[in-house]
C-alpha positions as CSV (number, residue, x, y, z in Angstrom):
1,X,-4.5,-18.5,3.7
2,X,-7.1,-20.0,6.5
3,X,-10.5,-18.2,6.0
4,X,-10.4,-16.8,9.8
5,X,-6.8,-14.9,9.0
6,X,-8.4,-13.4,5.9
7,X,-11.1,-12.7,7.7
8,X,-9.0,-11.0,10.5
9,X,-7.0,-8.9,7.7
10,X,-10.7,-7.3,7.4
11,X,-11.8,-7.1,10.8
12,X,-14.3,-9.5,10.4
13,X,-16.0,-11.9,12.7
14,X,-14.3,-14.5,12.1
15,X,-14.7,-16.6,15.1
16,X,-15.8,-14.3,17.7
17,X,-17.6,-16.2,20.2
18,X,-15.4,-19.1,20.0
19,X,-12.8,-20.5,22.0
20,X,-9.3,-21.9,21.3
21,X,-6.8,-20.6,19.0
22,X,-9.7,-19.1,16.7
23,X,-11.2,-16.9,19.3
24,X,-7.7,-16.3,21.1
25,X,-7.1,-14.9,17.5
26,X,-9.8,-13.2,16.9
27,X,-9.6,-11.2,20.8
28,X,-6.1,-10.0,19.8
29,X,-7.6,-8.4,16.5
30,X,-10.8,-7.2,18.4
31,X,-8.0,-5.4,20.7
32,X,-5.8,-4.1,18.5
33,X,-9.0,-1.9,16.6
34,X,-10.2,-1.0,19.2
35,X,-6.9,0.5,20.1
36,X,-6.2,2.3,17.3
37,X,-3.4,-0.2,16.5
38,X,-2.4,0.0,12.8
39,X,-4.0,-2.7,10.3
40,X,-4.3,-3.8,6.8
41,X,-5.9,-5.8,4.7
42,X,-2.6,-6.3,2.5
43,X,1.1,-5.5,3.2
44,X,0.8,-2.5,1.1
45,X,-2.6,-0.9,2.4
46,X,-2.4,0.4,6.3
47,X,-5.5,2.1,8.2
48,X,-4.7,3.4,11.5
49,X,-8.0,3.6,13.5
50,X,-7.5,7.4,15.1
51,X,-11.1,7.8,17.1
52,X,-14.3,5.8,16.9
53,X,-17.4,7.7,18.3
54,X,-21.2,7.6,18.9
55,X,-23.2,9.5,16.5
56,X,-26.9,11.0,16.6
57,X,-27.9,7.9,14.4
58,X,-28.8,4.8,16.8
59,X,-26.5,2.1,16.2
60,X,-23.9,3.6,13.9
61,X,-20.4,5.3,14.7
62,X,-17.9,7.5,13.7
63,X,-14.6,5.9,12.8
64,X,-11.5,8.2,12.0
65,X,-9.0,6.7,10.1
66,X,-5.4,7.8,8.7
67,X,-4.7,5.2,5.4
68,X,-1.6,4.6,3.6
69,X,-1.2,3.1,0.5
70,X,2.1,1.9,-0.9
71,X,3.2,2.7,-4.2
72,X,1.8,0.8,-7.1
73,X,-0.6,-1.2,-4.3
74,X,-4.1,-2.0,-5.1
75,X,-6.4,-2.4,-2.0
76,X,-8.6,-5.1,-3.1
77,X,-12.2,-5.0,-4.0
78,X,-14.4,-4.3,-0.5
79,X,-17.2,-2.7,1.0
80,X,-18.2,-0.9,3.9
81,X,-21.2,-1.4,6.5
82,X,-21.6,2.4,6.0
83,X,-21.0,5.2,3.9
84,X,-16.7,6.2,3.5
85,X,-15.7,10.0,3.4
86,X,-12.2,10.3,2.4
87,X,-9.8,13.5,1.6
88,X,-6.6,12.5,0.1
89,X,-3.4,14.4,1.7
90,X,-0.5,13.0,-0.6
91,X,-0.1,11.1,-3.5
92,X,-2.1,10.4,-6.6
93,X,-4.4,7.8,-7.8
94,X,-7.3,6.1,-9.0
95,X,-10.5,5.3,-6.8
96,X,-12.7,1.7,-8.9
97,X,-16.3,2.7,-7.9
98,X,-18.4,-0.7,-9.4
99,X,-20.7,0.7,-12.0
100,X,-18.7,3.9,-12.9
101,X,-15.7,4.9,-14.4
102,X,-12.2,5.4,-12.5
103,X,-11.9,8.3,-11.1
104,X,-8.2,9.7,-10.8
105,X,-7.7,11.3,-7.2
106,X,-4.8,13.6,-5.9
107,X,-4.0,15.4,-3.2
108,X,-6.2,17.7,-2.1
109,X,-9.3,15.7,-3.8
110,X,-11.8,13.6,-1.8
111,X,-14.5,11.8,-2.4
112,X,-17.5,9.6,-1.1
113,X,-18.5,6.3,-1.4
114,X,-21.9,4.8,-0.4
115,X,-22.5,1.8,2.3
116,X,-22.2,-1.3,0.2
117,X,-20.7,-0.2,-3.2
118,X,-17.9,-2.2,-3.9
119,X,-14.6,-0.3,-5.0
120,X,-11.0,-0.4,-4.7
121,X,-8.6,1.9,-4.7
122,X,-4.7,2.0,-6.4
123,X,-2.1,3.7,-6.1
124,X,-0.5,5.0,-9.5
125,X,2.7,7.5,-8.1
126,X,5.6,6.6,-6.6
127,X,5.6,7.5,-2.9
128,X,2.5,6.4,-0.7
129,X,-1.0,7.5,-1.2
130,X,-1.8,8.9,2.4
131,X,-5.7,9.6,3.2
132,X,-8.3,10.7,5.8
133,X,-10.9,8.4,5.9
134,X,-14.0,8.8,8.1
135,X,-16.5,5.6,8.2
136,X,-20.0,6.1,9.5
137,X,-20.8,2.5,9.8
138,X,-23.1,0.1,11.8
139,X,-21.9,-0.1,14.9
140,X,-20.1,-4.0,15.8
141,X,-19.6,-4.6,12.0
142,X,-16.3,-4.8,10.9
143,X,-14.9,-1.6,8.7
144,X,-14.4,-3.3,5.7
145,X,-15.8,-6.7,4.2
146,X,-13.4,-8.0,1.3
147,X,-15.6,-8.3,-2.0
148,X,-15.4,-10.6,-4.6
């Protein structure tokens, strides 16, 4: 995979501010966020972008998201320009914090992860893990930053 179409799976910069295929590329994906248009990092993983607002914080926003995870799918280690909120609405599974130990989640559980800790998430049921996720992030950053 080119770095600029993993980098477009995130969100990331990519090319922005460059012209030609790259940038072409990287307007669609700047348009499709900011439309709410669904998204994923892998086939199995899916955030849908439901609001993005201002906050009271100067130069961070809100970003609603509904997630999906597909059965047996693992997210991919990652990180976030901000801290992650998330309530889990169905399914079951485990949330990879670095530095701690996994923490099973279900419905009905959520949980909180700070701006910068890389984690990961799996699914371990059958049917999808479906989540709330709300973002308060820097504000022109992309949601999520893969991590090695």
């Amino acid at each position: 995979m080119k770095p600029i179409e993993k980098w477009a799976q995130w969100g990331g910069p990519g090319a922005w501010g460059r012209w030609g295929r790259r940038g072409l590329h990287a307007a669609v994906v700047a348009g499709a966020f900011s439309a709410g248009i669904l998204y994923a990092q892998n086939p199995g993983l899916q955030r849908t972008i439901v609001q993005r607002a201002d906050v009271s914080v100067p130069g961070r926003e809100a970003v609603v998201a509904r997630v999906e995870i597909g059965p047996g799918v693992i997210a991919g280690r990652h990180t976030h320009p901000g801290d992650e909120v998330s309530y889990v609405l169905e399914g079951e599974g485990e949330l990879l914090v670095e530095g701690k130990p996994p923490q099973v989640v279900k419905a009905g559980d959520a949980f909180v992860v700070p701006a910068g800790v890389k984690h990961d998430a799996r699914n371990t049921g059958s049917q999808p893990m479906k989540l709330v996720g709300v973002y308060v992030v820097e504000k022109g950053q992309p949601l999520a930053t893969p991590a090695p």
